[in-house]
C-alpha positions as CSV (number, residue, x, y, z in Angstrom):
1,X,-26.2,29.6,-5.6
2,X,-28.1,30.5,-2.7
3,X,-27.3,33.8,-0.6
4,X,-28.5,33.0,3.4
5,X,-27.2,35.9,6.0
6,X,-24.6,37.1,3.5
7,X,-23.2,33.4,3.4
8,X,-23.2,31.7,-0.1
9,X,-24.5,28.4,-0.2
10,X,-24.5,25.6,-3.0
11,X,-26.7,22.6,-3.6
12,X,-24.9,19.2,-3.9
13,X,-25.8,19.1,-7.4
14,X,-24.4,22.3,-7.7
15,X,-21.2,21.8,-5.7
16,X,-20.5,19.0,-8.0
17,X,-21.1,20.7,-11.4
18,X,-18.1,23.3,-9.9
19,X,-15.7,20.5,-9.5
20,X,-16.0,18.8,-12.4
21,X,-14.5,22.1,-13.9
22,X,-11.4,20.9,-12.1
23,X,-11.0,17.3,-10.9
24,X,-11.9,14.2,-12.4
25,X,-15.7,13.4,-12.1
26,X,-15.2,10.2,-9.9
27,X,-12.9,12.3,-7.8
28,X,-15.6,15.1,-7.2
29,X,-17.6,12.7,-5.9
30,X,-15.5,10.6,-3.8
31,X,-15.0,14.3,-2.0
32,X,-18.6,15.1,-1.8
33,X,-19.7,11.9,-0.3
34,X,-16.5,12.3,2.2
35,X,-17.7,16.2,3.1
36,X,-21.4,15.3,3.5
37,X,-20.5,11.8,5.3
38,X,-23.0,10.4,2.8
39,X,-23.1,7.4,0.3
40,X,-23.7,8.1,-3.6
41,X,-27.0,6.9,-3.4
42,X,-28.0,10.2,-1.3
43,X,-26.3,12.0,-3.4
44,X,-28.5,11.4,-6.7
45,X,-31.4,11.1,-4.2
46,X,-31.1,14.6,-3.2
47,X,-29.3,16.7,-4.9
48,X,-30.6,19.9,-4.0
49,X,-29.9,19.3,-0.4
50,X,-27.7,22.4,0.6
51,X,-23.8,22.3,1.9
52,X,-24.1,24.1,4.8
53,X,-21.7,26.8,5.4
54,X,-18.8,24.8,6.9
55,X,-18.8,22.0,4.3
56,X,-19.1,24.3,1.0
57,X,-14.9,26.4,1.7
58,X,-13.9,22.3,2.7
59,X,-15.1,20.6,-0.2
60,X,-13.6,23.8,-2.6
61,X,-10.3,23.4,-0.8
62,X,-9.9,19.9,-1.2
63,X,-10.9,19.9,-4.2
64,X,-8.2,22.2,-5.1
65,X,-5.8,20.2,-3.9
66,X,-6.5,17.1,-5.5
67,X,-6.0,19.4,-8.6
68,X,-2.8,19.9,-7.8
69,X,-2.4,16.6,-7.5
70,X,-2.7,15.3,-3.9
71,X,-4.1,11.8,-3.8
72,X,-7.1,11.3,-2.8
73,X,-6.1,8.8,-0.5
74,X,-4.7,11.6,1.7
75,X,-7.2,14.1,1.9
76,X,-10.1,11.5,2.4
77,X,-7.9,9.8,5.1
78,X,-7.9,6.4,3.9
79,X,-8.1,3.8,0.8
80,X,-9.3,0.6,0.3
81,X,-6.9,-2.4,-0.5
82,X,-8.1,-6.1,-0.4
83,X,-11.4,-6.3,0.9
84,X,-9.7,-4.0,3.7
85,X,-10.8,-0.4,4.6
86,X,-7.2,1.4,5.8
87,X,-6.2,4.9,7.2
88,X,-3.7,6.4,5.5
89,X,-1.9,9.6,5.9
90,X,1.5,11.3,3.8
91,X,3.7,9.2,5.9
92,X,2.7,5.8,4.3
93,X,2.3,5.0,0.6
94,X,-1.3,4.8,-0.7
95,X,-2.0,1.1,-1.6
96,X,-1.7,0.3,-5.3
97,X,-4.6,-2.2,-6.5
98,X,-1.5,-4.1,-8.8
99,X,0.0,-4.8,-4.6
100,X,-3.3,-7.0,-4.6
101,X,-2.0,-9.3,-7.0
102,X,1.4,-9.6,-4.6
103,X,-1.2,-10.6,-1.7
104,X,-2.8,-13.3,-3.8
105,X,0.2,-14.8,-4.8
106,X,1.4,-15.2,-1.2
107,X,-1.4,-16.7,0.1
108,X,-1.2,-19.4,-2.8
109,X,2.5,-20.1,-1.4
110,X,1.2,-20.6,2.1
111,X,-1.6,-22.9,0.6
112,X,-1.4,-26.0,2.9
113,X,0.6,-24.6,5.9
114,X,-0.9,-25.1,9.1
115,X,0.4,-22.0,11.0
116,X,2.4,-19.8,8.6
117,X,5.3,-17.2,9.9
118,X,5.2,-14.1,7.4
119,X,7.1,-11.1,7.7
120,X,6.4,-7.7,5.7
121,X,9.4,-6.1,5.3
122,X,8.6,-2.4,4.4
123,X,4.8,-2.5,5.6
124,X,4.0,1.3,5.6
125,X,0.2,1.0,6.1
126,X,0.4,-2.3,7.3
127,X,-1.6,-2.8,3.9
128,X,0.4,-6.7,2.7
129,X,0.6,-7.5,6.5
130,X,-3.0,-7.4,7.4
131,X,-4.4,-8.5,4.3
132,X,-2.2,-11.4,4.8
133,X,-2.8,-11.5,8.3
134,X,-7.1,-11.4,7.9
135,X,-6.7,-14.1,4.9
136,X,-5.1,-16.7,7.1
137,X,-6.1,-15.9,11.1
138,X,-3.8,-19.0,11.9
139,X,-0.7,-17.3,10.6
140,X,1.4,-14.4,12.5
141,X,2.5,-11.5,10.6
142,X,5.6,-9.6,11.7
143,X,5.7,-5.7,10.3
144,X,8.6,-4.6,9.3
145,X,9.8,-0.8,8.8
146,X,12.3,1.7,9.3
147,X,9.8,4.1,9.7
148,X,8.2,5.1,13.1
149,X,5.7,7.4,11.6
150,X,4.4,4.9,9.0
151,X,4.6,2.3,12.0
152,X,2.2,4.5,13.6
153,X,-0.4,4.2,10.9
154,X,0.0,0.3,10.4
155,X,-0.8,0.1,14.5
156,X,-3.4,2.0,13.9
157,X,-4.7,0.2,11.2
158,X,-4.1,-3.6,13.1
159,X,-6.3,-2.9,15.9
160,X,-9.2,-0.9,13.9
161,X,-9.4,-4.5,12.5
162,X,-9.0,-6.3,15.9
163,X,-5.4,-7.8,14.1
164,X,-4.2,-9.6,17.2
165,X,-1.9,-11.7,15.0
166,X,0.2,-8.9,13.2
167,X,3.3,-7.2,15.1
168,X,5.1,-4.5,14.4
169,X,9.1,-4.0,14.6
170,X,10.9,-0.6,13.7
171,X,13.7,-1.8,11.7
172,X,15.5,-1.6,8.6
173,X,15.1,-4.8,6.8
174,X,16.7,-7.6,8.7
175,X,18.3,-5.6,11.3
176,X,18.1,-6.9,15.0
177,X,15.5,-9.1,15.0
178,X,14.6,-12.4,14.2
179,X,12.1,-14.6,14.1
180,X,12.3,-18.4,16.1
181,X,12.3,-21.3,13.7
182,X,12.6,-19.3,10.7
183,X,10.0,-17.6,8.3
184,X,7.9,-19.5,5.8
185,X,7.3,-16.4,3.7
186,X,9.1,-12.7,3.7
187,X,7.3,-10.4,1.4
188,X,7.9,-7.0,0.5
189,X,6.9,-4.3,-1.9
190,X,10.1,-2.1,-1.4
191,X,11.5,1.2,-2.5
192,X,12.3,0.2,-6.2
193,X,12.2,3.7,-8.4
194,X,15.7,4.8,-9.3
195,X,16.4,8.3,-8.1
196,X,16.8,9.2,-11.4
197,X,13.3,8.0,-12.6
198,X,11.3,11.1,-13.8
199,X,7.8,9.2,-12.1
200,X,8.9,10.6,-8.5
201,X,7.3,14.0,-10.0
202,X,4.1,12.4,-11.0
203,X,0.6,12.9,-10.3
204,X,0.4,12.1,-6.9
205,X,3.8,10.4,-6.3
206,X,4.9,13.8,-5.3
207,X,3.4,13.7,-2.5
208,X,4.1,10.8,-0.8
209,X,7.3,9.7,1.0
210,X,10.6,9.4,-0.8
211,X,12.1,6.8,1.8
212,X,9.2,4.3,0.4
213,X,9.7,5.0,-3.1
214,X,13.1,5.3,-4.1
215,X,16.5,4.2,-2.5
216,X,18.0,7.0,-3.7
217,X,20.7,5.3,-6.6
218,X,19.5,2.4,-8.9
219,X,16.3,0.9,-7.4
220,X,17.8,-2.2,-6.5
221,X,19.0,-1.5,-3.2
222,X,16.3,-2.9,-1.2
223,X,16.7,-6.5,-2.9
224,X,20.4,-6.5,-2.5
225,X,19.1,-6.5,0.9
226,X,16.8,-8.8,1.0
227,X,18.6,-11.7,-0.7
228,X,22.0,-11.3,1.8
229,X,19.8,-11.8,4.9
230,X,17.2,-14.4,3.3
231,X,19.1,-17.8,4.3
232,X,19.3,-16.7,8.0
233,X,15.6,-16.0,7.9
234,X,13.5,-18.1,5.6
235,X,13.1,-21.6,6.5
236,X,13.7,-24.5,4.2
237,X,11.2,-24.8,1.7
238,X,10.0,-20.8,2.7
239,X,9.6,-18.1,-0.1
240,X,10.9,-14.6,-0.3
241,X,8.1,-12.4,-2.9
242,X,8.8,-9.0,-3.6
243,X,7.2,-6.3,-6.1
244,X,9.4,-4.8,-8.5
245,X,9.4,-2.2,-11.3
246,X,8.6,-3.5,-14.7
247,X,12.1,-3.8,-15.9
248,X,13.8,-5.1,-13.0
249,X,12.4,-8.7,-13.1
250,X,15.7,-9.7,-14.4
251,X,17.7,-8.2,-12.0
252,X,15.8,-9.2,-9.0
253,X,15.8,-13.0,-10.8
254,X,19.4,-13.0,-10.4
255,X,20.0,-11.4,-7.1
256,X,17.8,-14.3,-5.8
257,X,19.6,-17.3,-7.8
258,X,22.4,-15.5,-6.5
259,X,21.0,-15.8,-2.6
260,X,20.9,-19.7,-3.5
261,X,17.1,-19.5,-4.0
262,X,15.4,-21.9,-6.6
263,X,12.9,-22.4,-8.5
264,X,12.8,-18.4,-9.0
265,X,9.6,-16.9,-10.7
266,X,8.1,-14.5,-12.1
267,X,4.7,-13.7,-12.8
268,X,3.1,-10.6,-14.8
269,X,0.6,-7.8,-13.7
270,X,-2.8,-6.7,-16.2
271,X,-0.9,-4.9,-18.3
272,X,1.5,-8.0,-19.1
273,X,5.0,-6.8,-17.5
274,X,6.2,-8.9,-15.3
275,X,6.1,-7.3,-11.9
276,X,6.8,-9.8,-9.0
277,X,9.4,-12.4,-8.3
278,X,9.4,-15.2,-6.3
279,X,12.3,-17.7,-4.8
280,X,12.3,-21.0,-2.4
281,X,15.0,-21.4,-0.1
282,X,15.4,-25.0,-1.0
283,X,14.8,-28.0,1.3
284,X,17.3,-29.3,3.6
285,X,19.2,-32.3,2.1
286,X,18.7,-35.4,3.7
């Protein structure tokens, strides 16, 4: 510590030792590097470079909170999610690296379409929507939630990256709007936690929005949902692909083979539980 006209001030290196006392070390850093508007390498560079008397109470408060458990997401002001760099505030959920794998599988399905119509029903960020929607420049997105807040930060985040092929609809699921010609793919990473789930209390879950986590009973509301309005949306041929919790893959299976979808799938995330579903609306018999 250095005293300057009464004001304590801290070295970088210094500033950093502190938090590690409370946060995770990658975390401490992440915050540095977002108080001094730096990269890493300037960090190690010059470590004895002083906080100045503004940045020193910031970086301690955040710190603090992400102690507490805030995400880090929300007190830096954005997170990264497939190649993309989003703003993100307590009204959206942060971007989960496993969501990644729900982009990847999409664009596989839209493999050899022309001029795919996607909808992301549940957007939040916009995070599936304008991966999606960067991946394939040729298809157009529609964004799908029931909440105008999170809405807000999805617009946002569609023309930071000049997006012109994404729009945005306030809506819950498939209410009052529709799409000409049908959709080749709806995909969604909905609300699936039951209420009763003892993760809403978690690290960092806390903290973000309960509408976008849980539906409030069994977890499986969103789906029921999703497979009664799927034949007046999906084309022929199309694909509806949801996330799920780890243990719902059979439920969700059914709901779908129930919807009339088929072949229905299922694929696994790193950890080897099966995670997302898949079903094609089947052709039109000739």
């Amino acid at each position: 510590l250095i005293r300057v006209d009464a004001q304590p001030r801290v070295t970088r290196a210094a500033a950093l030792q502190w938090a590690r006392q409370h946060t995770d070390r990658l975390d401490a850093r992440l915050l540095l590097e977002f108080i001094c508007q730096c990269r890493q390498a300037a960090l190690i560079a010059d470590p004895d470079v002083l906080l100045t008397a503004a940045q020193w109470p910031h970086y301690q408060a955040l710190v603090m909170r992400r102690a507490a458990g805030e995400p880090l997401a929300y007190l830096v002001g954005e997170a990264g999610f497939y190649g993309l760099n989003l703003a993100v505030t307590p009204d959206v959920l942060v971007p989960r690296p496993e969501t990644e794998d729900l982009v990847a599988w999409a664009l596989e399905l839209m493999q050899g379409l022309f001029a795919p119509q996607i909808a992301d029903l549940g957007t939040g960020s916009g995070a599936i929507a304008l991966a999606l929607a960067q991946a394939r420049p040729n298809a157009r997105v529609l964004a799908v939630d029931i909440s105008p807040a999170a809405l807000s930060v999805a617009t946002v985040n569609r023309d930071r990256l000049g997006l012109d092929n994404v729009a945005l609809c306030c809506a819950s699921w498939f209410d009052g709007w529709v799409v000409p010609g049908g959709l080749d793919l709806i995909v969604s990473n909905p609300p699936y936690i039951p209420a009763t789930d003892p993760h809403l209390g978690g690290d960092g879950v806390r903290y973000e929005p309960l509408l976008a986590l849980t539906d409030g009973a069994d977890g499986l509301n969103a789906y029921r949902a999703l497979a009664a309005g799927v034949s007046a949306h999906l084309k022929p041929g199309g694909w509806l692909l949801v996330e799920h919790g780890h243990d719902q893959s059979a439920a969700v299976a059914g709901l779908w083979q129930a919807a009339g979808l088929d072949p229905v799938m299922a694929r696994q995330d790193l950890s080897g539980n099966p995670r997302m579903t898949a079903g094609q609306r089947p052709e039109a018999s000739t």
